[in-house]
C-alpha positions, 0 to 999 in steps of 0.5 A: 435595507434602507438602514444599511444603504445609508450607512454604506453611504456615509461612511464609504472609506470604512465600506471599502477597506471591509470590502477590501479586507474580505476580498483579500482574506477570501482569496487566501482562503478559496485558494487554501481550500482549493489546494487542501482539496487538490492534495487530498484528491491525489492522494486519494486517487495514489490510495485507490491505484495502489493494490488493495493488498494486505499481507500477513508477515514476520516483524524479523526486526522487532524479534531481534530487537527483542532477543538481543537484549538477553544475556544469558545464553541459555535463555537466549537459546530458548526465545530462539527456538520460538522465532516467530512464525506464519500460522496457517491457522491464523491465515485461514481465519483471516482469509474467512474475512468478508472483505476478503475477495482472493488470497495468495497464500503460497509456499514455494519451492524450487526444483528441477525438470525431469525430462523436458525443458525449462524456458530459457533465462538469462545468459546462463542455462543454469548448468556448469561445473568448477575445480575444487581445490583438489583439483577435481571438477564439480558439477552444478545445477541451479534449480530450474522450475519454481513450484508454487503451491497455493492453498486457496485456488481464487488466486490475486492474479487471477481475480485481477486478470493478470493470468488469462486462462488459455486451455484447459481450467484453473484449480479449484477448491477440490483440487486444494482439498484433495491434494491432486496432483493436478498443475496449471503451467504457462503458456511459454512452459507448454509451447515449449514442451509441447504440453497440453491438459491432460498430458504428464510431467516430472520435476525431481527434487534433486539436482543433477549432482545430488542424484548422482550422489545419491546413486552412487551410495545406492539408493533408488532415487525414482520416487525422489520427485513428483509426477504433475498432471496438466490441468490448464495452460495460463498466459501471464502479464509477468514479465521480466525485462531483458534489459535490465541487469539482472536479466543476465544473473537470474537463475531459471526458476526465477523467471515468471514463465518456469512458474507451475502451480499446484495444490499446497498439500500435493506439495506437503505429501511430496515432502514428507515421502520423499524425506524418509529417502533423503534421511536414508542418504545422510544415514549412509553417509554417516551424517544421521545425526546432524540432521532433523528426521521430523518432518518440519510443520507446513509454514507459508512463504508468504500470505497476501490477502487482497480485500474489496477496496484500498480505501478499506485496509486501515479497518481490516488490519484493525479489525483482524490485530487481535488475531496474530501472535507476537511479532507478526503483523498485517502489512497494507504498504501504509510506509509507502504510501506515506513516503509517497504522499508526504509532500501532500501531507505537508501542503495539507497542514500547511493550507488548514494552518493558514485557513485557521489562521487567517479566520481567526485574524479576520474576526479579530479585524472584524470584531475590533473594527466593529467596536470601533465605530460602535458610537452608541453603547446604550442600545441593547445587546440585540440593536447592537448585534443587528447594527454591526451586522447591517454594517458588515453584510454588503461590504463582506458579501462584494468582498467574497463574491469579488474573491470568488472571480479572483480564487478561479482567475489564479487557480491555474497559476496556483496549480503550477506553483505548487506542482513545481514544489511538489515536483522537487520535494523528496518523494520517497523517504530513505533509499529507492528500492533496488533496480527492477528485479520482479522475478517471482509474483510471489514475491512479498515485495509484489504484493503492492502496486507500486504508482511514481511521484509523475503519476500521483502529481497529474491527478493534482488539480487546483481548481474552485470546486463547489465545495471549496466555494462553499467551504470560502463562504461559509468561513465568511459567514463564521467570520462576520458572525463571530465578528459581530457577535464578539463586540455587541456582546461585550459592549452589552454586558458593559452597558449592563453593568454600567445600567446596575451600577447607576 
């Protein structure tokens, strides 16, 4: 110590500009370091906000890509016929993932109220009528009630609490297993109607003017539906917007409150019975042969798997990848967020290049300064490494202390200088989604928690936290570590080799 404190003493512009030089590189660092930390807790708080949602899709894209290169027609026609699809056998072996906590696997279908009324939706009430070009009027009726038919009750809206259980209970696992004619309606449905649980109701599969076709070619169209019986009354945060334009256009079965939900094999049985009428319509209508008298296998519409934490969705695609057939893939909104978080990235990249950068300049610095004064090069590698050392120490250790006061002093003006950049950088690549349409909660474009730039950018805190400062004195001690060592080391091998020469 003794050593050092004359050292320092003698030679104290040298003293100085080492101070000078680890105060300024160590500022540049903490604030690098504090700015990577900042980017990469917003990042992961925009990870952990989004829903922890992966879906089971069609790659449609890579399909066509795929069969637009084929010029022969036939062949063509033959890798069409074996357009990708949703397997059911691949979602219930997905769905048995531990890390799976809810599953909206859903097929949907649009239908008519038989005798009670759909919650009104718009500006239109979903009925009207045209002239056709022969001058006679046509009657038309949009489908008004949505059946959505879920083959596993543990529903994403019900482990999130987005649906509350109102009367009556939800579906449960023997309803699914036995195909019960059992339905949960919302609350809005029940007010309206008057319905309760135990209570009955019909929705039709055909509308007005394709029953009355129907009819008139003869046929008995009473079983052309379902008969449900109510199980339990949900209200639900889904919601649309009345003024939003598409409020004003939207068919009734597009709105949240005309949602009923029933078992996925109700809704299979239905069908199949109910085809062998619509077969014998088109019979009669001299139409037999353009239509498919097989009853088409049971697809979903959609499969959304909601998994124990966001943070876990890049594993459980990895893990379950060898599960899916060609062109189908998991979907963990990984593009958004990307989009989302690319300015970060960036200001990540940009920090860890400069803290690079800036370590190895300080041990060049450092290293040459130290062969410099260096003044006898017949001491052995080990004097030489403790003498280099001795003369850095104080000098690096006031320089990063002093850094440290200063990294925390300009931290706030540092967060508001690259919030300002972060605010005007482009935060989603391509076009913004379409204005607001949340019409269906079935909806694939749903099933991710959509969080704005605004939201992301106030969990952005530049701030000297224990590790940062960690982080900064640890790059020091590299630095004079390194610094020291280099010179000490080649002057030693010098020395030796000049000692052999001799």
């Amino acid at each position: 110590m003794k050593q050092m404190w004359n050292d320092i003493k003698q030679h104290k512009t040298r003293t100085t500009m080492f101070s000078a030089a680890f105060f300024v590189s160590g500022i540049l660092l903490i604030l690098s370091l504090a700015v990577s930390s900042a980017a990469q807790t917003a990042k992961t708080f925009a990870r952990k906000t989004m829903r922890a949602a992966v879906s089971y899709e069609v790659d449609h894209d890579g399909f066509w890509e795929h069969i637009s290169t084929i010029d022969d027609d036939d062949e063509f026609s033959r890798e069409y016929q074996n357009y990708p699809h949703l397997s059911q056998e691949t979602a219930e072996m997905i769905a048995e993932d531990e890390r799976v906590t809810a599953v909206n696997f859903i097929t949907s279908a649009p239908v008519y109220s038989s005798g009670f009324h759909h919650v009104p939706a718009g500006s239109e009430d979903g009925i009207g009528s045209y002239i056709d070009e022969g001058g006679g009027e046509v009657f038309w009726q949009e489908p008004d009630i949505m059946i959505c038919a879920v083959r596993y009750p543990a529903l994403i809206e019900i482990a999130e609490g987005t649906w509350t259980l109102r009367e009556g209970r939800f579906l449960d696992d023997s309803d699914t297993a036995d195909a019960s004619p059992n339905a949960l309606i919302t609350a809005e449905l029940a007010d309206l109607n008057g319905l309760k649980p135990g209570d009955s109701f019909r929705v039709d599969f055909a509308g007005s003017r394709e029953a009355a076709d129907m009819e008139s070619a003869g046929m008995d169209i009473s079983g052309f539906g379902m008969t449900l019986t109510v199980v339990g009354v949900y209200e639900t945060q889904n919601v649309v917007d009345p003024q939003s334009e598409q409020y004003w256009t939207m068919s009734p079965c597009e709105s949240p409150a005309n949602t009923v939900v029933i078992p996925a094999g109700t809704l299979e049985r239905e069908l199949a019975e109910d085809q062998a009428l619509e077969q014998e319509y088109w019979r009669r209508q001299g139409a037999a042969g353009n239509r498919n008298e097989e009853s088409p296998e049971p697809e979903p519409d959609s499969v959304v798997f909601l998994i124990d934490d966001p943070l876990h969705t890049e594993a459980f695609i990895k893990d379950n990848a060898g599960k899916l057939a060609d062109y189908t893939f998991l979907n963990d909104g990984t593009e958004r967020f990307e989009a989302l978080v690319r300015p970060l990235d960036m200001s990540i990249f940009f920090t860890r290049v400069m803290v690079g950068i800036l370590t190895a300049a300080m041990i060049v610095i450092v290293a040459l300064a130290s062969a410099l004064v260096i003044r006898n090069r017949k001491e052995k590698t080990g004097q030489l490494y403790r003498r280099i050392l001795s003369m850095l120490v104080i000098p690096a250790a006031a320089g990063l202390i002093l850094a440290l006061g200063a990294g925390t002093a300009l931290s706030s003006g540092t967060e508001k200088l690259m919030s300002r950049y972060l605010d005007r950088f482009e935060m989603y690549a391509g076009e913004e989604p379409a204005a607001e349409r949340v019409l269906q909660w079935i909806s694939e474009e749903n099933c991710f928690t959509e969080i704005s730039p605004a939201e992301m950018l106030g969990q952005y805190h530049v701030r000297v936290t224990p590790g940062t400062a960690l982080g900064m004195l640890g790059s020091g001690v590299c630095i004079l570590l390194a610094g020291a060592l280099i010179p000490a080391y080649l002057l030693g091998r010098q020395d030796s080799g000049t000692d052999e020469n001799e």
